[in-house]
C-alpha positions in Angstrom: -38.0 -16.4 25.3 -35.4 -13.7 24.3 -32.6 -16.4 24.4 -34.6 -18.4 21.9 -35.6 -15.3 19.9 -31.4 -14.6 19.3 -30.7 -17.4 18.8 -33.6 -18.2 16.0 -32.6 -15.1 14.5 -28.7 -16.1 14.3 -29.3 -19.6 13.0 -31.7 -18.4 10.1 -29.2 -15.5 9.2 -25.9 -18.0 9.3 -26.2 -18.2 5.0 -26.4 -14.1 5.1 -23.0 -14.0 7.2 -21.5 -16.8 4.8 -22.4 -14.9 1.5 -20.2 -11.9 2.7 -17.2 -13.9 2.0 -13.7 -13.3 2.5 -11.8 -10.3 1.9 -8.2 -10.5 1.6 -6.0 -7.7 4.3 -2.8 -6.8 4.3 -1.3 -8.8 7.5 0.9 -6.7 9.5 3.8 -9.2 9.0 3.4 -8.9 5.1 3.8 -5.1 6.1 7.0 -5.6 8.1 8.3 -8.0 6.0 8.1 -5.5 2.6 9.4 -2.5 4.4 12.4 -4.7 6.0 13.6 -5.7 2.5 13.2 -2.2 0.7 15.2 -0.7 3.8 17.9 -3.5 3.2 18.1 -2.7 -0.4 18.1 1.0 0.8 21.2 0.5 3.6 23.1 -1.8 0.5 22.6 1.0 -2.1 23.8 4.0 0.0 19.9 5.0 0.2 18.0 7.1 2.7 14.3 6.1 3.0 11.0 6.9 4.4 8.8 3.8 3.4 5.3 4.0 4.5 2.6 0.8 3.8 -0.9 1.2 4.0 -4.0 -1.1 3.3 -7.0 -0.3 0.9 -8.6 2.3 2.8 -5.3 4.0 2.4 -4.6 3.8 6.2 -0.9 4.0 7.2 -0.1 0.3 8.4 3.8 0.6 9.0 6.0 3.5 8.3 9.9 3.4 8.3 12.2 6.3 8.8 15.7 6.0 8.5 18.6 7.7 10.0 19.0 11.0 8.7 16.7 10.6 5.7 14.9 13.6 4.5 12.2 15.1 6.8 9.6 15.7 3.5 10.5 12.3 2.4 8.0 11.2 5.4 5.3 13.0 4.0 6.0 12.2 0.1 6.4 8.7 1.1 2.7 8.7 2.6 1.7 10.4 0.0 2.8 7.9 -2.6 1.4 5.1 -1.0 -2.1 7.0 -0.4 -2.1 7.8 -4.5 -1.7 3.8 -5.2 -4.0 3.1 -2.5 -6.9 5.5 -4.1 -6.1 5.0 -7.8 -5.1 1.5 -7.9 -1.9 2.0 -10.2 1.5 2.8 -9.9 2.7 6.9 -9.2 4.6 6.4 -12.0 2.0 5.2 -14.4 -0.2 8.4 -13.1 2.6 10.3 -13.5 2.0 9.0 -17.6 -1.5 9.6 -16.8 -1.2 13.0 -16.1 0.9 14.1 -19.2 -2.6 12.8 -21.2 -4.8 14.2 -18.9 -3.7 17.3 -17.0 -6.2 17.8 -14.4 -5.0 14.5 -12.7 -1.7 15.9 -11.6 -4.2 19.2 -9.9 -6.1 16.2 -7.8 -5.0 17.4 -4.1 -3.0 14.4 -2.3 -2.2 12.9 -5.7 1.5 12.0 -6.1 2.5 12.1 -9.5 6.5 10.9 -8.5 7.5 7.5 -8.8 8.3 5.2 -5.6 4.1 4.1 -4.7 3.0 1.1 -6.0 -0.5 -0.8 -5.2 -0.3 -4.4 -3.4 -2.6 -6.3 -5.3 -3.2 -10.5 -4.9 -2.9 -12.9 -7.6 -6.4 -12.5 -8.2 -6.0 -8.7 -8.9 -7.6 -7.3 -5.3 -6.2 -4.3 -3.9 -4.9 -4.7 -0.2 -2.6 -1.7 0.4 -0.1 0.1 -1.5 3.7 1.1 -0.3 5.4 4.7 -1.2 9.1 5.3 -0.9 11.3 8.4 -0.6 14.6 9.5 -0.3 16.4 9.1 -3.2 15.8 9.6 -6.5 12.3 9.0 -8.1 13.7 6.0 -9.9 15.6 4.6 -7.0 12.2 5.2 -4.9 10.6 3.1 -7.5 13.0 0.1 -7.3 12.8 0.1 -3.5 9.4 -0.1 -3.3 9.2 -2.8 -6.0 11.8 -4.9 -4.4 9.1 -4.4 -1.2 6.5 -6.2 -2.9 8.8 -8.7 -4.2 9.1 -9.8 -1.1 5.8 -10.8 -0.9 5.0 -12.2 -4.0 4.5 -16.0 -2.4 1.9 -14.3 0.2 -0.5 -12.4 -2.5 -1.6 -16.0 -3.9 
């Protein structure tokens, strides 16, 4: 009887569990795959990075230091990638933001220094966000940008 009780209630709650519908994630191997080609740019260019990758809850998916790179690079790098992961835009584009409206750059954890970027799909949904640092805000910028070019054929 509690078999067939389960398994009534399963069956007739099958549409609620369809209706949820799917939710895009940043794969680990999209992760790898962006922080392998900003650290190539980085080792062509002269660079030293800290990349760090995290997915919408702004949870740190992979993280890159390299040799002799700057230790509060690793935190800036997080930091970055947490500001584009919480305010879906680029840290440069707060960084604009914030000469409008003040207050933003006082938000504690909010990088206002170029090099995060948000990973959105083609459909515009938010799946992580990557902050680089190491070199100089602009150069952090291009790094990370080059990341997500990398993975432009996997946000479709």
């Amino acid at each position: 009887m509690k078999k067939l009780v389960v398994a009534s209630f399963l069956i007739l709650n099958i549409p609620t569990v369809f209706a949820i519908g799917y939710q895009p994630v940043l794969s680990l191997s999209m992760a790898k795959k962006m922080a392998e080609s900003c650290e190539r740019l980085a080792i062509k260019e002269g660079w030293k990075m800290n990349i760090a990758i995290v997915d919408n809850g702004a949870n740190l998916k992979f993280f890159i230091r390299q040799d002799d790179s700057f230790l509060k690079s690793v935190e800036l790098a997080q930091q970055k990638a947490i500001t584009s992961a919480g305010l879906p835009f680029s840290t440069k584009a707060i960084a604009e933001i914030a000469t409008k409206l003040p207050g933003v750059a006082l938000i504690p954890g909010v990088s206002i220094i170029e090099g995060g970027l948000p990973i959105l799909t083609a459909k515009g949904q938010l799946i992580g966000a990557i902050g680089v640092s190491g070199a100089t805000a602009e150069q952090d910028g291009i790094c990370a940008q080059a990341a997500l070019d990398a993975i432009k054929n996997d946000l479709n």
